[in-house]
Every structure is written in C-alpha cells, then in structure tokens.
C-alpha positions as CSV (number, residue, x, y, z in Angstrom):
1,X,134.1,106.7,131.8
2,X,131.5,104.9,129.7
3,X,130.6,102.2,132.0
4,X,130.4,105.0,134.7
5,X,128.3,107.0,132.5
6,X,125.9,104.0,131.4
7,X,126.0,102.8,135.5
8,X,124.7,106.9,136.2
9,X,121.9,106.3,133.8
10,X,120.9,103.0,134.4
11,X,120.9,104.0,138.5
12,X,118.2,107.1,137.5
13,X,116.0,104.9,135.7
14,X,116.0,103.1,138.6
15,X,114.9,105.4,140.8
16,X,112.5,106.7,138.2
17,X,110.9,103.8,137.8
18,X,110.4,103.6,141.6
19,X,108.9,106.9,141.9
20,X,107.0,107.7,138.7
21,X,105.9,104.1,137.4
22,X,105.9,102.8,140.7
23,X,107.9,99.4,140.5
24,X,108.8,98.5,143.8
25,X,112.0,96.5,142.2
26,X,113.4,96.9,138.9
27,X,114.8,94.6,137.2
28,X,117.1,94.3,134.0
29,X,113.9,93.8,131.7
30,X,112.2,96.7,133.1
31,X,114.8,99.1,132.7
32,X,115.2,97.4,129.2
33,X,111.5,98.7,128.0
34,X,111.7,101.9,129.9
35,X,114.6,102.4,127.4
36,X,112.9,101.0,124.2
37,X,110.0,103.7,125.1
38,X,111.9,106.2,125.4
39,X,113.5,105.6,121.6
40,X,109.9,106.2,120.4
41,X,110.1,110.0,121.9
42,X,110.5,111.3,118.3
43,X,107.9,109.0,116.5
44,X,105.4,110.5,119.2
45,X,105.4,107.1,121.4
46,X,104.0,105.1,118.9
47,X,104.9,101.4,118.4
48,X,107.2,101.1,115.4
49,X,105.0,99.0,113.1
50,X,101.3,99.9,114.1
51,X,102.2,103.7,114.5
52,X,99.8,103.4,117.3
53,X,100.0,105.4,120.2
54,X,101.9,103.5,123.8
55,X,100.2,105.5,126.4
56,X,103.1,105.9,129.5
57,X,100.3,104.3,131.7
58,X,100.5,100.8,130.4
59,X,103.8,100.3,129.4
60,X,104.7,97.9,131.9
61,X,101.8,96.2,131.6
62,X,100.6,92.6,130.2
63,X,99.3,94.8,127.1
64,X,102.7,96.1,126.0
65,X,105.3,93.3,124.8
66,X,109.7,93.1,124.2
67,X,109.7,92.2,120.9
68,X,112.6,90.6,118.8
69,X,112.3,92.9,115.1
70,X,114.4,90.2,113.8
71,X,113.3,87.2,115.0
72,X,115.6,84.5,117.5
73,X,114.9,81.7,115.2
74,X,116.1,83.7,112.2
75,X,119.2,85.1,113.3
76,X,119.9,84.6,117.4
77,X,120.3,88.2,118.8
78,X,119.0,89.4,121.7
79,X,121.0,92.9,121.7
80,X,119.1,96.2,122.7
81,X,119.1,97.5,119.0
82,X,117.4,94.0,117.8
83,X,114.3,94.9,120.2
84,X,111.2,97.6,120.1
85,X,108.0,97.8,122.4
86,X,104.9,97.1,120.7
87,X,101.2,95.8,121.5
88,X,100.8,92.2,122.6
89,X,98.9,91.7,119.9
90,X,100.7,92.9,117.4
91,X,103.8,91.1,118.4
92,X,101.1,87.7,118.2
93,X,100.7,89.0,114.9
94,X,104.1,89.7,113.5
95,X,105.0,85.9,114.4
96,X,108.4,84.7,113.3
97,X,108.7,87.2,110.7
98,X,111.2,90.2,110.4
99,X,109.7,93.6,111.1
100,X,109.9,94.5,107.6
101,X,108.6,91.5,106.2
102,X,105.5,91.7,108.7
103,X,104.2,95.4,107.6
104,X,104.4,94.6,103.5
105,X,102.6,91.5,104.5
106,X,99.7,93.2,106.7
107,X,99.7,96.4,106.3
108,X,100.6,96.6,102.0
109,X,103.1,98.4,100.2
110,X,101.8,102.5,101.2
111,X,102.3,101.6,104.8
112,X,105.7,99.7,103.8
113,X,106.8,103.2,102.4
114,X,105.4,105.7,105.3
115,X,107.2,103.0,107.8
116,X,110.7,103.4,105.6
117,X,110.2,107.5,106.0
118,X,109.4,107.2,109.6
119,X,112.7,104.8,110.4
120,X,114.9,106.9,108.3
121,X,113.6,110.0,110.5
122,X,114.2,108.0,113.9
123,X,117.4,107.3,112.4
124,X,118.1,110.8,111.5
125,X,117.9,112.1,114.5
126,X,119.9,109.9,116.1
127,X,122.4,111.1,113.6
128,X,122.0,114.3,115.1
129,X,122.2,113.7,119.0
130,X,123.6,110.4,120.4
131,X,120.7,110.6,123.0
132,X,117.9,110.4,120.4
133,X,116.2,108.0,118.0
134,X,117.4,104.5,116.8
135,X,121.2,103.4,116.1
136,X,122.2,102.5,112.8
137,X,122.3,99.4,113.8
138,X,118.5,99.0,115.0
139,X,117.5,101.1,111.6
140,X,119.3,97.8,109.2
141,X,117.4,95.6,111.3
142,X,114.2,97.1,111.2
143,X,114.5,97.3,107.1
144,X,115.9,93.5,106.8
145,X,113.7,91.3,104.8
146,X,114.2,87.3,105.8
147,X,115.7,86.8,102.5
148,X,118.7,88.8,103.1
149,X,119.4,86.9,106.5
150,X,120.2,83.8,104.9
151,X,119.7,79.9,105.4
152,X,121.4,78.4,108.0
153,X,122.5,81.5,110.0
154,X,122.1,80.2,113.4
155,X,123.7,76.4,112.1
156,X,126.9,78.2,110.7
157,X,126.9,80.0,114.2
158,X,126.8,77.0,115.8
159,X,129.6,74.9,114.0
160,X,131.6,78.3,114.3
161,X,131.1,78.5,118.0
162,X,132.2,74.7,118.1
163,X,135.3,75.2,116.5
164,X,136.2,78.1,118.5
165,X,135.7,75.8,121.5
166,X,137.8,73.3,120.0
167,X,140.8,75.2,119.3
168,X,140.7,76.7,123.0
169,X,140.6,73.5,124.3
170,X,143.4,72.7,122.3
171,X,145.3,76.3,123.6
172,X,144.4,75.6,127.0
173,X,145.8,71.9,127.3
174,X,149.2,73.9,125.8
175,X,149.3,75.1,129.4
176,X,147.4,72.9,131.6
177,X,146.7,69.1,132.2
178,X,143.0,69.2,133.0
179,X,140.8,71.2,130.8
180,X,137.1,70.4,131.1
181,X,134.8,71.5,128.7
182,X,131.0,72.2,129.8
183,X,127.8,73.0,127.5
C-alpha cells in the first residue's frame, strides 16, 4: 500500500510538472526539487539557511541548486532528508561545510538561534501531519555540526562495506563454485 501510495504521488507530480512548470519530461531529480519545495510551504518558501524567498518561477532553473546539508565528503548520504533547495550561490558559499556549521560561520550566532527556532517549527509541524514540514531525520541533519560526524566516517564505511562483501563471498561459495565479485 505504500509503494502504491508513493507511485500515486510521484505519478501527479508528474503530470504537474508537465502542466504547471511546463517540463516536457520529468525526471527523478526534478520530481526530487519539486518535493524539497514543497517542504519549505510552512517556512513561506524560503531557502532554509538564507530565509530568502524561492519564487515558484525559478525553481527549476540554473538559479536554484540540490544541495547536500551534510556534505558527501563528510558523511556519504544522498537520501531525500540529507537535501534542501537553496540559491546557487549560497550552496557556492556553504562549501563543504554542514548546514549548521555554515550559518554560525556567515551569518553569527542571532541568526544561528532564529535558524534553530525556524527548524524546530518545520519540524513541529511535521509532528503534526505526516504531509508537512521536515522529518526528524532531516531536522538532526540540519543541526549537526562537523565535529559530531566524526573522522573517518566514510573510511570506516568503506572497510565495513568490504567486509560485508567478504563474508558474502564466503556464503555464496557455500553454495556455488563460481562467485565473481565486481566493484
């Protein structure tokens, strides 16, 4: 029922993005950012770091950037709730650092505390309808400083990720006299 319902919502975007935004063929990425906009309903349509106003007009345009809140290099996540749409410029600016990190950096600690309330709220409303807001899960991200990712996240990965690989190689010869393993 939940793959049906997420396949029913992706299939309007679709169509809604043909009709309203006028993209002849959507693709994964655009239906992506349509839903990243809409997440910004309850914060007015304003980009989550800038508070700055996304006009509907140019959202799927070179202006308006997918950007990672946590960095790739810092913790390799490329999930929905580790992504927001913001200005091309800002996402220039923000560089490899975490959301949080970025607005006490630029922006000082007073904007650091109005961008807490205004999470909390996204987050809050979320609470209160399923359809609304930011998840949990996006709200952490968006208030992790680098410092409580770690060193060495994406290495750990790795050498986990080889040892998994390892021992199902290992399973898999259990059963079978050919098992070829490929990057």
């Amino acid at each position: 029922s939940n793959i049906n319902a997420a396949k029913t919502k992706h299939d309007a975007i679709f169509k809604l993005l043909q009709n309203e935004f006028g993209v002849k063929n959507p693709t994964r990425n655009d239906i992506i950012r349509y839903r990243l906009y809409e997440e910004l309903k309850h914060n007015g349509y304003k980009d989550l770091y800038t508070n700055t106003y996304i006009p509907r007009e140019i959202l799927f345009s070179k202006q308006i950037d997918i950007d990672h809140i946590i960095p790739q290099s810092k913790l390799f996540d490329d999930s929905f709730s580790n992504k927001t749409v913001v200005f091309r410029h800002t996402n220039l600016d923000k560089g490899n650092k975490t959301a949080f990190d970025y607005i006490e950096s630029k922006f000082g600690a007073d904007q650091l505390e109005d961008f807490k309330v205004r999470m909390d709220a996204l987050f809050q409303s979320n609470v209160k309808n399923k359809e609304e807001g930011i998840s949990k899960t996006k709200f952490q991200k968006l208030l992790k400083q680098e410092t409580e990712i770690g060193d060495g996240f994406i290495e750990r990965d790795l050498r986990n990720t080889q040892y998994i690989a390892k021992k199902a190689k290992e399973i898999l010869l259990g059963i079978t006299n050919y098992v070829t393993p490929t990057s």
